[in-house]
LUMLO-974831 format. One record per residue (C-alpha): residue number from 0; residue in three letters; x, y, z. Coordinates in Angstrom, 3 decimals, decimal comma. Layout:
 pos code     east    north       up
 NUM  ALA        X        Y        Z
...
***
This chain:
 pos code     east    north       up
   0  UNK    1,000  -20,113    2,060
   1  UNK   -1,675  -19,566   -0,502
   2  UNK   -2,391  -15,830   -1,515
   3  UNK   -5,238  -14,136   -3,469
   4  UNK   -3,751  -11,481   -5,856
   5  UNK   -7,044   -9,155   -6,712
   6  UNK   -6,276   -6,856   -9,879
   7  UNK   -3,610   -7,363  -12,798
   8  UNK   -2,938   -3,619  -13,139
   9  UNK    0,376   -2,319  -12,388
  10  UNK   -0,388   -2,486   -8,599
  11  UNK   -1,019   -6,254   -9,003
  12  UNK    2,221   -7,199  -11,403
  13  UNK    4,142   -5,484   -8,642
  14  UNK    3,134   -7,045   -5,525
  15  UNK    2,755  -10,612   -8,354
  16  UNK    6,617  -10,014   -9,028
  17  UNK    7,306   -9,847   -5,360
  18  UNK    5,376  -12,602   -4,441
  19  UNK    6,936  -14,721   -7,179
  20  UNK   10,902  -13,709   -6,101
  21  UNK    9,825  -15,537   -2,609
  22  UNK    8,340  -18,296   -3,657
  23  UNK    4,877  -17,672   -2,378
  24  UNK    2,094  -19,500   -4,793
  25  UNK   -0,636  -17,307   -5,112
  26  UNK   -4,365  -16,698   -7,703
  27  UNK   -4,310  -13,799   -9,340
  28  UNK   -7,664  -12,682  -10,220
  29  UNK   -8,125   -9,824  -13,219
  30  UNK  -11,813   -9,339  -14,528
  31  UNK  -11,064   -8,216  -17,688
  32  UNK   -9,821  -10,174  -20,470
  33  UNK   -5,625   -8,522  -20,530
  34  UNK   -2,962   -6,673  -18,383
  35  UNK   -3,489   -3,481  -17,796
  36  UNK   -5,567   -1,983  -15,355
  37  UNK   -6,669    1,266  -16,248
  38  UNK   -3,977    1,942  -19,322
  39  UNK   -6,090   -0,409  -21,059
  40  UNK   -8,728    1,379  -22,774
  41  UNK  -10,927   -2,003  -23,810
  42  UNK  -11,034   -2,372  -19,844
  43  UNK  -14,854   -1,730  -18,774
  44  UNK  -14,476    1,342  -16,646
  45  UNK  -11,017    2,890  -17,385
  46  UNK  -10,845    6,302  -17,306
  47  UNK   -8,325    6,643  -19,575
  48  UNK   -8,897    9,352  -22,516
  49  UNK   -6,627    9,197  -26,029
  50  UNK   -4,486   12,318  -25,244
  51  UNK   -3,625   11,107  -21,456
  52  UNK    0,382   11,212  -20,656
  53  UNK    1,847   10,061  -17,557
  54  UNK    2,377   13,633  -15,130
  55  UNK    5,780   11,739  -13,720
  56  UNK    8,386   11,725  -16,477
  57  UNK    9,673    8,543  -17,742
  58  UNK   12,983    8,489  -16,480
  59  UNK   11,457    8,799  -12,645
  60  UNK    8,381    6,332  -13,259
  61  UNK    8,232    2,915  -13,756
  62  UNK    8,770    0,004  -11,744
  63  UNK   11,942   -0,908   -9,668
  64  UNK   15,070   -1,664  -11,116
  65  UNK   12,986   -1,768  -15,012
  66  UNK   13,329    1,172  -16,505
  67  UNK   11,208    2,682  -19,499
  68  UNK   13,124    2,303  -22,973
  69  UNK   14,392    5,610  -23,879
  70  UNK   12,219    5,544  -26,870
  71  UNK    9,486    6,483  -25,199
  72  UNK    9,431   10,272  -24,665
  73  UNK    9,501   12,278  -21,547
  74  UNK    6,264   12,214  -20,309
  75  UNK    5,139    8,835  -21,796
  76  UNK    1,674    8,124  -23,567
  77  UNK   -1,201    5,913  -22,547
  78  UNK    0,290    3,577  -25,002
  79  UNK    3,173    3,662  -24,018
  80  UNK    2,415    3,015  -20,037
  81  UNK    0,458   -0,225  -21,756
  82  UNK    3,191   -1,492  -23,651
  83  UNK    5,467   -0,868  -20,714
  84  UNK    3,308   -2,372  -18,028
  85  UNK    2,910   -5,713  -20,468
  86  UNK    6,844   -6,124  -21,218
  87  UNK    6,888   -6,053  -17,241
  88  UNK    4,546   -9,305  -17,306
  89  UNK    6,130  -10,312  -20,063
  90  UNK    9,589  -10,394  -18,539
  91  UNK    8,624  -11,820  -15,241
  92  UNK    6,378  -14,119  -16,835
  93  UNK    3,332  -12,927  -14,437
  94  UNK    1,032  -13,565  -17,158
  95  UNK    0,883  -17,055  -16,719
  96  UNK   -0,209  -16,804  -12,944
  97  UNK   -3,900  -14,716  -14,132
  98  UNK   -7,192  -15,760  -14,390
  99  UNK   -8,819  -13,407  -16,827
 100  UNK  -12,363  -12,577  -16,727
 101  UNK  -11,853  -13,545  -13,268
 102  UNK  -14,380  -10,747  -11,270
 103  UNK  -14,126  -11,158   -8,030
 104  UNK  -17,703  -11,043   -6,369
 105  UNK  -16,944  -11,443   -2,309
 106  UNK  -14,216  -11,920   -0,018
 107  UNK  -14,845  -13,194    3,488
 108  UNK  -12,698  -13,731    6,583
 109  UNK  -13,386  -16,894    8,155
 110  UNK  -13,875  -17,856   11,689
 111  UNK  -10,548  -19,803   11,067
 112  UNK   -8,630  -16,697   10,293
 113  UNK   -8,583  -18,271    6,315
 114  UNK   -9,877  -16,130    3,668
 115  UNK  -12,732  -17,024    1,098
 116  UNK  -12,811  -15,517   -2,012
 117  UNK  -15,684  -15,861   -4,274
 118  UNK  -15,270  -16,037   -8,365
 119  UNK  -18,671  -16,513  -10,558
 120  UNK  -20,527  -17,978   -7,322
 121  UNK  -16,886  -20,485   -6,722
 122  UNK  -15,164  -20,250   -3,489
 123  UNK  -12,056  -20,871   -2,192
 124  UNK   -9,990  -20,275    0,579
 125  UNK   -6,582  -18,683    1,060
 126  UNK   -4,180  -17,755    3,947
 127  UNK   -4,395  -13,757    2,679
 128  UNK   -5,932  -12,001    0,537
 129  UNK   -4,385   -8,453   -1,443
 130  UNK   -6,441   -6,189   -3,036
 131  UNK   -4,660   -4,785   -6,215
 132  UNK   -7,232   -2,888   -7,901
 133  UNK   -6,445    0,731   -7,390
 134  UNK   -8,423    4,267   -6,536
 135  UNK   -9,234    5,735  -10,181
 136  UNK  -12,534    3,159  -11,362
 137  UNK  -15,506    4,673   -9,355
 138  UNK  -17,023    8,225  -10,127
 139  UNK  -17,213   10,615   -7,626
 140  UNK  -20,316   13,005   -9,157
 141  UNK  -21,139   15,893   -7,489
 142  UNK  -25,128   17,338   -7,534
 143  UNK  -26,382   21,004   -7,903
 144  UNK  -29,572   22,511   -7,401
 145  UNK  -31,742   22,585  -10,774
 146  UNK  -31,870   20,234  -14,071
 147  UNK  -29,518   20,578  -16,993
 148  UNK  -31,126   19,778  -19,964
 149  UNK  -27,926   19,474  -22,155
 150  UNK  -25,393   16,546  -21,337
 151  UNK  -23,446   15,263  -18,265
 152  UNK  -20,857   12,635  -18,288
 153  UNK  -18,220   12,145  -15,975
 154  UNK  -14,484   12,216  -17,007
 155  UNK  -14,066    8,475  -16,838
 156  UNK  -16,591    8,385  -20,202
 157  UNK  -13,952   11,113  -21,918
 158  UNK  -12,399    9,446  -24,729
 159  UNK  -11,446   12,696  -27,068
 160  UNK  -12,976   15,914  -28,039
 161  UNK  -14,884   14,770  -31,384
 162  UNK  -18,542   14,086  -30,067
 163  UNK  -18,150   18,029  -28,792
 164  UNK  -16,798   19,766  -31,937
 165  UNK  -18,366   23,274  -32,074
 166  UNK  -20,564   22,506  -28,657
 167  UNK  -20,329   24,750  -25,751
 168  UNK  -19,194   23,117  -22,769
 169  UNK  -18,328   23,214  -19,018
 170  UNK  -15,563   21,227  -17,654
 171  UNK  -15,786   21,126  -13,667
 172  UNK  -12,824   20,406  -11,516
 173  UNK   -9,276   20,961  -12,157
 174  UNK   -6,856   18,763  -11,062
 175  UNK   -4,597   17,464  -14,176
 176  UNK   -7,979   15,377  -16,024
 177  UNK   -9,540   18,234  -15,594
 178  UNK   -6,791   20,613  -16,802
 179  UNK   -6,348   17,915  -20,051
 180  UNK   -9,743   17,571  -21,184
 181  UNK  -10,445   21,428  -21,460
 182  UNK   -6,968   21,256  -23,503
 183  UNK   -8,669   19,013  -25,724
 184  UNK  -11,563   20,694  -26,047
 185  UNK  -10,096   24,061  -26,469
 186  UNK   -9,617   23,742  -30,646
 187  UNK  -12,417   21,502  -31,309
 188  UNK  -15,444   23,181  -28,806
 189  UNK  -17,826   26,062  -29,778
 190  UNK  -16,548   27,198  -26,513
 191  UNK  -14,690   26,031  -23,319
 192  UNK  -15,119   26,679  -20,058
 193  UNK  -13,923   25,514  -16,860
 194  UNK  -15,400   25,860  -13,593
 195  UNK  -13,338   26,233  -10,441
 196  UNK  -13,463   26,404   -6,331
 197  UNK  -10,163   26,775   -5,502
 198  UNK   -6,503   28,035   -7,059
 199  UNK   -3,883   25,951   -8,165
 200  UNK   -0,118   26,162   -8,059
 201  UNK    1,365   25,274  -11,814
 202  UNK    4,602   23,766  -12,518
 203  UNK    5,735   23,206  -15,856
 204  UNK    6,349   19,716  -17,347
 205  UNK   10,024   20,948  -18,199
 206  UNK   12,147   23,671  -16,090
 207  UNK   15,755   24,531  -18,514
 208  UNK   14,615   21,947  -20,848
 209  UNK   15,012   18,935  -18,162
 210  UNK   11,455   17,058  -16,735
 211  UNK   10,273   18,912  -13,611
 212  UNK   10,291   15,514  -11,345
 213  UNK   13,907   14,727  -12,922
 214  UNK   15,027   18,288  -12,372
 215  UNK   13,691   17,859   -8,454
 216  UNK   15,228   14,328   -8,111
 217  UNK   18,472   15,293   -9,034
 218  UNK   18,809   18,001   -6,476
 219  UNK   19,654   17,562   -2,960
 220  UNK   16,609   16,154   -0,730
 221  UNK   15,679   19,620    1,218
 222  UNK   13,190   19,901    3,859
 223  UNK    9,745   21,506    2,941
 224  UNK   10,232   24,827    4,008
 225  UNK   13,286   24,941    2,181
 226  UNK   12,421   23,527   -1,126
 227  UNK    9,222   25,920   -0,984
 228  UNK   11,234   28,937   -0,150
 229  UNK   13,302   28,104   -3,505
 230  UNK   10,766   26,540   -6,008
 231  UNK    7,717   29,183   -5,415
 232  UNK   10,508   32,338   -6,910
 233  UNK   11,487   30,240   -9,614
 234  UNK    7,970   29,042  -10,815
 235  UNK    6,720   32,651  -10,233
 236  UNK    9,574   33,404  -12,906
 237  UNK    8,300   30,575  -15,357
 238  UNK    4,516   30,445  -15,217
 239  UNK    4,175   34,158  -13,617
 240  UNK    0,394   35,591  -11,794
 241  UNK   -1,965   32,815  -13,323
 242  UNK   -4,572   34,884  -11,909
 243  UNK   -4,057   37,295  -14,299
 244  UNK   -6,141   34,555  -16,795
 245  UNK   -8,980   33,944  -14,756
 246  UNK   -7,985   31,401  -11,870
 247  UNK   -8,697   32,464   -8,186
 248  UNK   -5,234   32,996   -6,144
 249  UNK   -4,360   29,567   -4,421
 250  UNK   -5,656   29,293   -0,751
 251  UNK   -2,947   26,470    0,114
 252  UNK    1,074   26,650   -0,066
 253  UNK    3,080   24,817   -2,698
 254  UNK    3,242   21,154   -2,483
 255  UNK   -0,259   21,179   -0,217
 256  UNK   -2,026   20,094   -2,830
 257  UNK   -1,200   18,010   -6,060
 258  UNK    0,033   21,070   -8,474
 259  UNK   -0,970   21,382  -12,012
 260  UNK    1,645   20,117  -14,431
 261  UNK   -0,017   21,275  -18,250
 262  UNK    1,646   23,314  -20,089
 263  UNK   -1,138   23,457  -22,608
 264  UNK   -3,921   24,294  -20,327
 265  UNK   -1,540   27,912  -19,547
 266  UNK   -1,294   28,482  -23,166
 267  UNK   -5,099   27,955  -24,203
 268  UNK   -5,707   30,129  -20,889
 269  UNK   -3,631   33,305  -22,090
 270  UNK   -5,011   32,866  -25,613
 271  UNK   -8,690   32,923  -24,547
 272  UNK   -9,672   29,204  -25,996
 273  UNK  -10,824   28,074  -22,350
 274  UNK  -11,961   30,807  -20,112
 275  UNK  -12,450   30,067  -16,092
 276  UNK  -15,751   30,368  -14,191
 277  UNK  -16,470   30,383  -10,357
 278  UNK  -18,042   27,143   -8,677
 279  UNK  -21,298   26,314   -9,932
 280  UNK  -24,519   27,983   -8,056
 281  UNK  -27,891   25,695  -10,292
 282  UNK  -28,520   24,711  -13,398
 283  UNK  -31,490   25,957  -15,742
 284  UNK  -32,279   23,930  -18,571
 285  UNK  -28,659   24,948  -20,525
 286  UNK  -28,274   28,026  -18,480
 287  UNK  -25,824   27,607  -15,770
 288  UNK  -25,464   29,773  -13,087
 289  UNK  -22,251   30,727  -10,762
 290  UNK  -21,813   31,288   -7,629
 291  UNK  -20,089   34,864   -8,690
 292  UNK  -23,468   35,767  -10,224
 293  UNK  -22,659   34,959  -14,073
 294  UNK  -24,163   32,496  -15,885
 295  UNK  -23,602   30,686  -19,353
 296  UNK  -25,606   28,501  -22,120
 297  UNK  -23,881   25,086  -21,887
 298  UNK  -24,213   22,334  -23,803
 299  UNK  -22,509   19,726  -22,194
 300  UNK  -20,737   19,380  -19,218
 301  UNK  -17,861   16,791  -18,027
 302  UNK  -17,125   16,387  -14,097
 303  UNK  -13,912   16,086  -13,261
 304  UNK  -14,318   15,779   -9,670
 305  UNK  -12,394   12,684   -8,935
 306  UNK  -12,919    9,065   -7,861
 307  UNK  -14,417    7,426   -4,725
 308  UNK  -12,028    4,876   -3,265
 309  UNK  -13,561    1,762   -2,570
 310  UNK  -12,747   -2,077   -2,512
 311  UNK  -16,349   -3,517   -2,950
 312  UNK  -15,994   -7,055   -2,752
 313  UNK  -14,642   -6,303    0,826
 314  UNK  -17,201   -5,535    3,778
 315  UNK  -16,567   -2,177    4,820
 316  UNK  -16,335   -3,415    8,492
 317  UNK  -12,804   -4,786    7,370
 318  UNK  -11,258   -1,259    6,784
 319  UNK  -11,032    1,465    8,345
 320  UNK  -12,865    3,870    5,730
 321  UNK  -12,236    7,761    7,987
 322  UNK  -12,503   10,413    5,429
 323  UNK  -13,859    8,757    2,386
 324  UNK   -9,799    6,725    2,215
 325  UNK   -8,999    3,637    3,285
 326  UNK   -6,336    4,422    6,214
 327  UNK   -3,969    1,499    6,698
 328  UNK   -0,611    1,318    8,165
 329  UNK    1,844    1,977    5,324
 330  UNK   -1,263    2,747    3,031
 331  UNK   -1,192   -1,154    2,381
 332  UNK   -1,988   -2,894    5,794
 333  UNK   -5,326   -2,600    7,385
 334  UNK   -5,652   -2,618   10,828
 335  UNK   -8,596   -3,907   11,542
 336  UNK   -8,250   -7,357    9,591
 337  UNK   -5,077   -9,542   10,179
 338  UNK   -4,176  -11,646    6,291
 339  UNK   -5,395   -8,279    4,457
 340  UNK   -3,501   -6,191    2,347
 341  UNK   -3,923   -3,635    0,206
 342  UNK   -1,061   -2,328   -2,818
 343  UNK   -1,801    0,650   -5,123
 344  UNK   -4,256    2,580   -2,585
 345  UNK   -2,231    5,540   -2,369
 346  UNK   -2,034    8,661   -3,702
 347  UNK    1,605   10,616   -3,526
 348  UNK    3,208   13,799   -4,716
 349  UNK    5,433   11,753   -7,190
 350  UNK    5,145    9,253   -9,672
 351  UNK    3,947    5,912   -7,565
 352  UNK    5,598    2,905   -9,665
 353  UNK    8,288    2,913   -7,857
 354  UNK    6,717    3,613   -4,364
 355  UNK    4,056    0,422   -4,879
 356  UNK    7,183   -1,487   -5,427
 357  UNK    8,475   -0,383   -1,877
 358  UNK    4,828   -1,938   -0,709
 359  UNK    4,601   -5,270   -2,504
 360  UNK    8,021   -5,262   -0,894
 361  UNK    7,240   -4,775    2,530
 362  UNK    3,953   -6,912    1,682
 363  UNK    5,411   -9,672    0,594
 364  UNK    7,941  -10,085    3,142
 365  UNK    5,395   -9,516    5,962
 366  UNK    3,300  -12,603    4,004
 367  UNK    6,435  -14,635    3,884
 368  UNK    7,289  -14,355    7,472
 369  UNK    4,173  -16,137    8,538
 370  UNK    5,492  -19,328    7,882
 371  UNK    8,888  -19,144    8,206
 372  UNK    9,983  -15,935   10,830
 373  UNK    6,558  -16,633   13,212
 374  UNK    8,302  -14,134   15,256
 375  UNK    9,020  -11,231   13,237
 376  UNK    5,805  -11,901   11,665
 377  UNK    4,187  -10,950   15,259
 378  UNK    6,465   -8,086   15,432
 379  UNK    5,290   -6,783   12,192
 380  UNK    1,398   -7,092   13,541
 381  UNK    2,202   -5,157   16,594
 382  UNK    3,337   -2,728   14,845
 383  UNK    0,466   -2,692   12,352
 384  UNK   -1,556   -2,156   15,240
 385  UNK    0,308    0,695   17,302
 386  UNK    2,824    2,693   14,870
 387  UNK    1,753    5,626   13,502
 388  UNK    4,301    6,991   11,539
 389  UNK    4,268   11,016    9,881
 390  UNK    4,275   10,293    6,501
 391  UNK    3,515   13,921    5,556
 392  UNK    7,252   14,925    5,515
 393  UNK    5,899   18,443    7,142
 394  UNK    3,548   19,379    4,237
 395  UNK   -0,049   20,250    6,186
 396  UNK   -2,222   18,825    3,008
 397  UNK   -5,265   20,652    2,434
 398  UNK   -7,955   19,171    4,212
 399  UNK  -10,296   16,798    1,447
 400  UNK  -10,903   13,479    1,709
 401  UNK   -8,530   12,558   -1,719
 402  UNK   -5,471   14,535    0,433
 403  UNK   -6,891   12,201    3,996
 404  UNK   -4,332    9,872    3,650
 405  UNK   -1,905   11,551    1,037
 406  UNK    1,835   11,104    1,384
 407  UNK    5,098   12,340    0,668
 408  UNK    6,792   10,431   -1,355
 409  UNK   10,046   11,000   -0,169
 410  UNK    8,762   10,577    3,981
 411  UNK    7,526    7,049    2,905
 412  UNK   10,457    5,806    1,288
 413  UNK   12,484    6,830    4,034
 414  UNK   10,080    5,275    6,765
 415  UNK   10,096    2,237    4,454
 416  UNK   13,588    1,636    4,141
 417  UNK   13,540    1,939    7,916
 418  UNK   11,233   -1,056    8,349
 419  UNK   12,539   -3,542    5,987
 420  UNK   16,190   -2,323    7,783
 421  UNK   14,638   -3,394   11,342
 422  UNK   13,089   -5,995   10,132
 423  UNK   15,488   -7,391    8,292
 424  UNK   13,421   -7,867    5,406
 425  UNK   15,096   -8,056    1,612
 426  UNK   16,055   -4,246    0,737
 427  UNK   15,445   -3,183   -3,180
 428  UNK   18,103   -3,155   -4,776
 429  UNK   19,545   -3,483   -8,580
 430  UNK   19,558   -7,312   -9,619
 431  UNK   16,874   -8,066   -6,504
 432  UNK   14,691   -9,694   -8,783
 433  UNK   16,680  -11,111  -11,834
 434  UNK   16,594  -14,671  -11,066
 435  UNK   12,478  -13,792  -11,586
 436  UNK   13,155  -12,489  -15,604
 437  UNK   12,667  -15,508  -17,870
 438  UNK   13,287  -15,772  -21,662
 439  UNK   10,104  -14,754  -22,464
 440  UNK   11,209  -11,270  -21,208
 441  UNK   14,301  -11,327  -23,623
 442  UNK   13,781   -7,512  -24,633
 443  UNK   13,162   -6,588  -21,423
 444  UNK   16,133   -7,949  -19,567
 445  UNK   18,416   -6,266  -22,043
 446  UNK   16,955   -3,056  -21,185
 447  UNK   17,475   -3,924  -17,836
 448  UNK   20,923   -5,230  -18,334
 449  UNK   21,733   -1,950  -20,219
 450  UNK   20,250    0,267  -17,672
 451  UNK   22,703   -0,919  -15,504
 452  UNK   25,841   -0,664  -17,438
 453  UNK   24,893    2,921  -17,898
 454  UNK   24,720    3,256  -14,099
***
């Protein structure tokens, strides 16, 4: 087997890693110049912004059996995610296996069943092809009726607040960028303002002192009603009536949507540094007008409205594209396309490191089995083909295309440690992949090493 890795983000170390514990060779193709993905600001296109912090705490993140040091804090910095995601390469040694300034231009199925991918107008061919290179790189910008005359960027072009200092200016959308950016821009803006279509359900980032994810986790897995009918008392205790600052009353149920986890953006709220405004209705010239009749003068305004998904160096035709989402068995294997894969195209309710190592797992194997289990391989496709598993775990997500093909974390590990049970596939598990940590990864294996005598 010969496999085309596409990305060297965190998607593509993980599914790289997994590849590499089997044996499989494999071309790993990254366009820009280091590891990284979006955590690497220098990368053309990331949308990360100086202030960004992981929304999963550090001690639920991170990649399977490799834990973050515990110098890092709880909710861990951009930096931090980019130190942490090279000392990953570094201790697998995955960095030796990338092409940099490798940008993929085409990949093409053959009538042969091979795959050719194209690099700077080179092809060659492969036996499968997986596309690493994640949901958060292309702009989704929204239009409204009239011209603003002031400035428009989108959120992926937010860096920090210093090119607004004493401007007015509109943030739209509010899902945690959104919620960060107008936290920036609270001190350092003339004024801030947010515009909004729908309510939100907050959780803090800490509930008795103890991350909010980590305070779940440790808790007994509950079903949904159950875990709604406890959590929406208690958060009504800590964050209170967040309408009484502005923000329209949620029209979905806890856990329906992604919640809100800034502390910040609650206290510039009740202190009147960012104040909330109703969808937007036009714009004139710097006037903007709301759908609730009001209207502002704006200087600048940043979208926040979210990313398209797209793989475009693969024909559309090759994946089924239904609500704006790729929607692929296990959010990794297309259906339509047999030697296609796809890890770190899913969106979750929980941190995903962990969960795209539970795909380059099942990825892997299924890539594996081609050449040596022919028979479980063909198992695997029917089941690509005809399973169609509820990975919702009973939350009814509200209906956008970014929530088409959301899922539950803890309904997809479950289904996933199914599979790899009745497939007999190689289960994670602590000291899976140590025979993969070299020398190179000294300070990394001893974290690992330690991690586990704590256990």
């Amino acid at each position: 087997m010969k496999v085309a890795v596409i990305g060297a983000g965190p998607a593509g170390l993980s599914i790289a890693r997994a590849l590499k514990y089997r044996g499989i060779d494999y071309d790993q193709f990254e366009r820009h110049s280091a590891i990284g993905g979006i955590w690497d600001q220098t990368n053309p296109g990331s949308p990360r912004y100086d202030s960004a912090h992981f929304i999963s705490s550090r001690d639920c993140s991170g990649f399977f059996d490799f834990p973050m040091p515990k110098t890092f804090p709880d909710y861990p910095s951009g930096d931090n995610i980019l130190e942490y995601s090279r000392s990953f390469a570094n201790a697998f040694d995955l960095k030796r296996g990338i092409q940099f300034g490798a940008d993929v231009q085409s990949v093409e199925q053959l009538p042969s069943g091979k795959w050719q991918v194209t690099v700077a107008g080179k092809a060659k061919e492969y036996d499968a092809v997986i596309a690493a290179t994640g949901v958060n790189w292309h702009a989704k910008l929204p239009k409204h009726e009239g011209k603003f005359s002031g400035e428009i960027i989108h959120s992926n072009e937010y860096r920090n607040p210093e090119r607004f200092r004493g401007k007015n200016v509109l943030v739209v959308g509010l899902g945690n960028s959104g919620a960060d950016i107008a936290s920036d821009l609270a001190p350092v803006a003339g004024k801030t303002f947010v515009s909004v279509r729908r309510g939100y359900h907050f959780i803090p980032k800490h509930v008795f002192g103890v991350p909010a994810d980590e305070f779940s986790e440790k808790g007994p897995t509950m079903p949904i009603w159950l875990e709604r009918l406890l959590f929406t008392p208690l958060l009504r205790l800590l964050v209170g009536d967040v309408t009484r600052w502005g923000l329209p009353k949620p029209d979905h149920k806890l856990f329906e949507s992604h919640p809100l986890l800034n502390s910040q953006f609650l206290h510039h709220l009740q202190h009147g540094n960012v104040k909330v405004k109703a969808d937007i209705d036009r714009f004139d010239g710097k006037k903007v007008l709301f759908k609730d009749g009001t209207d502002e003068q704006i200087d600048a305004v940043i979208y926040a409205t979210g990313y398209d998904v797209k793989m475009p160096y693969v024909p559309d035709e090759y994946v089924d594209w239904s609500g704006g989402r790729p929607q692929m068995y296990m959010n990794a294997f297309p259906r339509k396309r047999e030697g296609l894969y796809a890890v770190g195209f899913i969106e979750t309710n929980s941190s995903a490191y962990t969960l795209i190592d539970y795909i380059s797992n099942m990825v892997a194997s299924h890539v594996d089995d081609k050449t040596k289990r022919p028979e479980r391989y063909q198992e695997f496709q029917k089941m690509i083909a005809n399973d169609h598993p509820d990975l919702s775990g009973g939350i009814k997500f509200i209906a956008t295309d970014r929530h088409s093909n959301y899922t539950e974390i803890n309904a997809y590990k479950k289904y996933a440690r199914k599979l790899v049970k009745k497939m007999g596939w190689p289960k994670l598990k602590t000291g899976l992949f140590d025979s993969v940590i070299t020398a190179d990864g000294a300070a990394a294996k001893q974290a690992v090493l330690d991690y586990k005598k704590k256990k």
